[in-house]
C-alpha positions as a Markdown table, in Angstrom:
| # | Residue | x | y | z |
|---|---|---|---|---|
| 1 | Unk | 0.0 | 0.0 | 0.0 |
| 2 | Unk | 1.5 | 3.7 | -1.2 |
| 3 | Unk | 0.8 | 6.5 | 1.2 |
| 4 | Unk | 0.8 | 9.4 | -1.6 |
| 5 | Unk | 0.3 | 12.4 | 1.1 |
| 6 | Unk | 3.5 | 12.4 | 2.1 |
| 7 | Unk | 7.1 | 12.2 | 0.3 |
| 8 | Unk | 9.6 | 9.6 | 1.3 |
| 9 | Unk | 12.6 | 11.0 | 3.5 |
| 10 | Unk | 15.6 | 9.9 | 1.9 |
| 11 | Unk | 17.3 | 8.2 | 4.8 |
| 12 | Unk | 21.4 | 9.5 | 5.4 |
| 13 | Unk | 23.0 | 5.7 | 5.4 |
| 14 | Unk | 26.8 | 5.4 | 6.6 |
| 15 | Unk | 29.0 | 2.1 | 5.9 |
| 16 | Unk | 31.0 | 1.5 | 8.9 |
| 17 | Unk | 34.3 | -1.2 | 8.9 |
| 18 | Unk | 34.3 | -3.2 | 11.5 |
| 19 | Unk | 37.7 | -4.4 | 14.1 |
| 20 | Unk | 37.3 | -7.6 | 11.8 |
| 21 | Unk | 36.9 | -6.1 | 8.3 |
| 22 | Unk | 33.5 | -6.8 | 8.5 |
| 23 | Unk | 31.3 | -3.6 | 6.9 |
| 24 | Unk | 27.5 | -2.9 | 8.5 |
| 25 | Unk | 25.5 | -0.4 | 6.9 |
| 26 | Unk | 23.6 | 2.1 | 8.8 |
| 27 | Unk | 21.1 | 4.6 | 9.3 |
| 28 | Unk | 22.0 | 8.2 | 10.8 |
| 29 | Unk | 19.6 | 9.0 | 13.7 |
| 30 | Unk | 20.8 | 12.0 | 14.6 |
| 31 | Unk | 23.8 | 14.5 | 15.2 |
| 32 | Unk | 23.8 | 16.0 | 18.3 |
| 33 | Unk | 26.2 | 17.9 | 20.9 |
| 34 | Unk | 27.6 | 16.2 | 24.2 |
| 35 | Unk | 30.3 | 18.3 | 26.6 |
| 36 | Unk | 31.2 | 20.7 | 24.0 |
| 37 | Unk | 31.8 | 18.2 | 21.2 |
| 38 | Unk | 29.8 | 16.2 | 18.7 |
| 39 | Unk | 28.6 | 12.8 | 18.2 |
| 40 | Unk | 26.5 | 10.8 | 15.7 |
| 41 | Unk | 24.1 | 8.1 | 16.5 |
| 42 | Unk | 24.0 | 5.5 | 14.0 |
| 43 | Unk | 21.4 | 2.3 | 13.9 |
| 44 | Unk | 22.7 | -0.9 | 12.3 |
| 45 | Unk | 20.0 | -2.0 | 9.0 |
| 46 | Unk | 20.8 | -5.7 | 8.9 |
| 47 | Unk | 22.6 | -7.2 | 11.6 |
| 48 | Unk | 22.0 | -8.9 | 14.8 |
| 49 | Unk | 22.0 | -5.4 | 16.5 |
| 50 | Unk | 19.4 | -4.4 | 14.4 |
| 51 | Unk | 16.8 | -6.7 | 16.1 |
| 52 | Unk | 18.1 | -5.6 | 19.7 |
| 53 | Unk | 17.6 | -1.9 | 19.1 |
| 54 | Unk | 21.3 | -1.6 | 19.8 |
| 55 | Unk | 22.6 | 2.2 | 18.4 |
| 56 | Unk | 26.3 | 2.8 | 18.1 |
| 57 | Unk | 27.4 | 6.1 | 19.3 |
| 58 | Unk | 30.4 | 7.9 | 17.8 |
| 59 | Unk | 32.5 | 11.1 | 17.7 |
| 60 | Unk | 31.9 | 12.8 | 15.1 |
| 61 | Unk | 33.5 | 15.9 | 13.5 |
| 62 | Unk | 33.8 | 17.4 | 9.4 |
| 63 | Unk | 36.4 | 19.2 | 8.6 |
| 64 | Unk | 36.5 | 22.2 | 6.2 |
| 65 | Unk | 38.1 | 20.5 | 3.0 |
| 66 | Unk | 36.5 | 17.2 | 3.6 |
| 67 | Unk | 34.5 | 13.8 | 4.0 |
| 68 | Unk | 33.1 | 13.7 | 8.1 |
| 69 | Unk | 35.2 | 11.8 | 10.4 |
| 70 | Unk | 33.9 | 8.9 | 13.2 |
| 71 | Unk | 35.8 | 8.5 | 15.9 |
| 72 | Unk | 35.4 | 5.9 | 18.4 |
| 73 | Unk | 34.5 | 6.8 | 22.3 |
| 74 | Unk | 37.3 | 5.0 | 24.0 |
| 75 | Unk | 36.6 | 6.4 | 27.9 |
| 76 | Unk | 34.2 | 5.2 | 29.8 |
| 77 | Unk | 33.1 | 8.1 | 30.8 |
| 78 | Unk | 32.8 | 9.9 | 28.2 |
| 79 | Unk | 30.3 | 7.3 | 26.8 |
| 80 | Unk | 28.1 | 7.7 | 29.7 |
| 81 | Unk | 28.2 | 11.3 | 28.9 |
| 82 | Unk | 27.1 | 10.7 | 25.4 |
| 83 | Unk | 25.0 | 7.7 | 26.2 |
| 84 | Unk | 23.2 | 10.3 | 29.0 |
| 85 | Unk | 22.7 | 12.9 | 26.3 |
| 86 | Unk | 21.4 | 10.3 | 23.3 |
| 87 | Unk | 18.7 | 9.4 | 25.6 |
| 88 | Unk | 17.6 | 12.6 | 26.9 |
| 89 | Unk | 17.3 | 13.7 | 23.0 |
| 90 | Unk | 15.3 | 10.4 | 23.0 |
| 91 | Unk | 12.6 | 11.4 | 25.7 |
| 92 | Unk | 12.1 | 14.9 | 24.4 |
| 93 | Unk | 11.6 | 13.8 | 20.9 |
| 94 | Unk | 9.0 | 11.2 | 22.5 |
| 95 | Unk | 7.5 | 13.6 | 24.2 |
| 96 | Unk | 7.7 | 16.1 | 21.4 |
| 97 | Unk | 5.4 | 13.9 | 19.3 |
| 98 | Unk | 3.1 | 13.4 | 22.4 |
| 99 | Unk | 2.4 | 16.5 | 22.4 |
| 100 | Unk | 2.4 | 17.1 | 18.8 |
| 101 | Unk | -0.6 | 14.4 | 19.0 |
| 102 | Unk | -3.0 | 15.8 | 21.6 |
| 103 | Unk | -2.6 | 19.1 | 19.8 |
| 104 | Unk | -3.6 | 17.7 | 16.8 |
| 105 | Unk | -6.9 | 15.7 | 18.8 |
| 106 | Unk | -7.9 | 19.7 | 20.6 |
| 107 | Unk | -8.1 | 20.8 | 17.0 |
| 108 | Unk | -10.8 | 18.2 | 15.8 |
């Protein structure tokens, strides 16, 4: 079945290399800012991840003359940091579209 009201959203995909050589391919949540750098969430398409709802978090950064760079989180730490601030962007978006629904029920 085609929904014709609304336009697909071309989905931002990103190949990533795995420690084994492996490649996964995956879909860009979102950018966002954590302790005054950035980060990209990314969500595996066909993997064993996939199915668990696992997301993998990255630094991220684009330079000037260039393609954008992942980095890996390698401190603890900072990963809680990052993991804190991915799912605070979580709940507001969730609660974002919660109240993006009741508004749209007081208008009927």
């Amino acid at each position: 079945m085609e929904n014709n009201n609304m336009e697909p959203q071309e989905e931002m995909t990103v190949t990533l290399t795995m420690d084994d050589g492996s490649e996964v391919e995956c879909v860009v949540l979102t950018i966002f800012e954590a302790g005054q750098r950035d980060y990209i969430a990314l969500l595996p398409m066909d993997s064993a991840d996939a199915e668990e709802g696992e997301v993998y978090l990255y630094r991220y950064s684009e330079p000037e003359d260039g393609e954008p760079v992942l980095d890996n989180i390698e401190d603890d730490e900072e990963y809680e940091i990052v993991a804190d601030a991915f799912d605070e962007l979580l709940d507001a978006q969730e609660y974002d579209e919660l109240i993006g629904e009741d508004e749209l029920e007081d208008m009927e």
